[in-house]
C-alpha positions as CSV (number, residue, x, y, z in Angstrom):
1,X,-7.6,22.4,6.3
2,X,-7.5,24.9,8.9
3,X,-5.4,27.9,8.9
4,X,-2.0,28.2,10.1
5,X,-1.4,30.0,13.6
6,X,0.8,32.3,14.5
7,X,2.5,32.7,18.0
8,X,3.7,35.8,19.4
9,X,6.9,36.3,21.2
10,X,5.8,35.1,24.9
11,X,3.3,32.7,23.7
12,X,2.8,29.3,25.3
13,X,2.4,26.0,22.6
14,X,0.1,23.7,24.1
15,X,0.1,20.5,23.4
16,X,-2.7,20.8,20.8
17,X,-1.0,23.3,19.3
18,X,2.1,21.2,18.6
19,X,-0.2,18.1,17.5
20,X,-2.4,20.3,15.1
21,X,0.3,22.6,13.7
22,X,3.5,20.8,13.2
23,X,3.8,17.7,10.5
24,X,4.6,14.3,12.3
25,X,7.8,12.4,11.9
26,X,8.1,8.9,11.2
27,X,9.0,6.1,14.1
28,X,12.0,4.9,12.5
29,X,13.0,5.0,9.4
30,X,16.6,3.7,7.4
31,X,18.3,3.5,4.2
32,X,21.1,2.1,2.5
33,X,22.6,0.2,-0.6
34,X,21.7,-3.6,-1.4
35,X,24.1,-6.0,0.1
36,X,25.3,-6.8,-3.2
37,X,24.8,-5.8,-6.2
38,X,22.7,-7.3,-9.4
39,X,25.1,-8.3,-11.2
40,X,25.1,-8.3,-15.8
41,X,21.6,-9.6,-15.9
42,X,20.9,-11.1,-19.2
43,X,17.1,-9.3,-21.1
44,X,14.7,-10.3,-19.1
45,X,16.4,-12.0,-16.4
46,X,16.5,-11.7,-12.9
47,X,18.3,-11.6,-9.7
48,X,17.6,-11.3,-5.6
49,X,19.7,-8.7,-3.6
50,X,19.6,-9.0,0.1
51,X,18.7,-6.0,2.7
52,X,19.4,-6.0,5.8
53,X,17.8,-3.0,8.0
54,X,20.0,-2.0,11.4
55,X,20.1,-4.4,14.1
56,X,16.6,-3.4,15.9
57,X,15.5,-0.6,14.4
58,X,12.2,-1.7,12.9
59,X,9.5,-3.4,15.2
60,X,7.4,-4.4,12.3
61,X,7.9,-4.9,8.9
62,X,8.6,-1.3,7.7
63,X,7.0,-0.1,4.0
64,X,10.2,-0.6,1.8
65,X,11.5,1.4,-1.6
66,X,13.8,0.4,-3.8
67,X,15.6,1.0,-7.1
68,X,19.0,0.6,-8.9
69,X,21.6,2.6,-10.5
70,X,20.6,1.7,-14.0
71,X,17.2,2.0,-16.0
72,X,17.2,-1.4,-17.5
73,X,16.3,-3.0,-14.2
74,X,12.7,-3.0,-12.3
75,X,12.7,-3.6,-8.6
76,X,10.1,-5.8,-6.6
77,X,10.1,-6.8,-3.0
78,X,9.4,-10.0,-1.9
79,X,10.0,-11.5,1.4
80,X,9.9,-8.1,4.0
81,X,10.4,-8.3,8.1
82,X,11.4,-6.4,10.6
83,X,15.0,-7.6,10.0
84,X,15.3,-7.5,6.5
85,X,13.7,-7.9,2.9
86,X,14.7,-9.3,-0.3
87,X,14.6,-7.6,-3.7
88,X,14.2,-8.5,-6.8
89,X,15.8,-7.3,-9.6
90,X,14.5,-7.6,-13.7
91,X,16.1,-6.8,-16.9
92,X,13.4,-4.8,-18.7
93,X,15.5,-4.1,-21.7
94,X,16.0,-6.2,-24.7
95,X,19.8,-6.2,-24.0
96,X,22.5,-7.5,-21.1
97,X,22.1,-4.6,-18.6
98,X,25.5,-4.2,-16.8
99,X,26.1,-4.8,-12.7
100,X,23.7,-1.9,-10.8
101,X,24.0,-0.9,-7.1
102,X,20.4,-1.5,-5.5
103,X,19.6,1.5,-3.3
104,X,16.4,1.3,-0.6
105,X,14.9,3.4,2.0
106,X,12.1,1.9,4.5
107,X,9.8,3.6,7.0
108,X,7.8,2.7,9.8
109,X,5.3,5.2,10.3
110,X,4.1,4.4,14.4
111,X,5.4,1.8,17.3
112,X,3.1,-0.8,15.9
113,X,2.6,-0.2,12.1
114,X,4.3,0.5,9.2
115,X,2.2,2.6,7.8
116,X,1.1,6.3,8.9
């Protein structure tokens, strides 16, 4: 790792100054709440909730997170595209969990792949 530089007042950045000094941002990037929600899931039961990602924001499928508003449930993304993915949600407990709100966030990292 080299070590960081400082610039005086009057100094010019370069361009490799900029690309070796300053972290990079992502292409595009979203997030949001499940289409649904889960639903009381029965132990060890599950249930899909749709995403949908903005209307052209992703060019690829983007790398996708997600979780819900209660620790009984495990999330697991199946089917992921440009346009949308699909969750799904398990009861890990030994009782009925009650409805959750799936939350997500995706990334795509570059103009042609998801990740960095």
């Amino acid at each position: 790792m080299s070590a960081t530089k400082i610039w005086s007042i009057g100094d010019i950045l370069t361009a490799s100054d900029l690309n070796s000094n300053f972290t990079k941002l992502a292409y595009a990037q979203a997030a949001g709440e499940g289409a649904t929600t889960t639903g009381a899931l029965a132990a060890d039961t599950t249930s899909t909730v749709n995403i949908v990602y903005p209307s052209s924001r992703f060019s690829v499928a983007p790398v996708v997170q997600a979780w819900t508003s209660s620790n009984r449930y495990v999330v697991s993304i199946g089917t992921n595209t440009a346009g949308s993915a699909i969750a799904t949600v398990r009861n890990v407990s030994a009782a009925t969990g009650s409805d959750a709100t799936l939350y997500w966030t995706a990334v795509q990292m570059t103009s042609s792949a998801a990740n960095g």
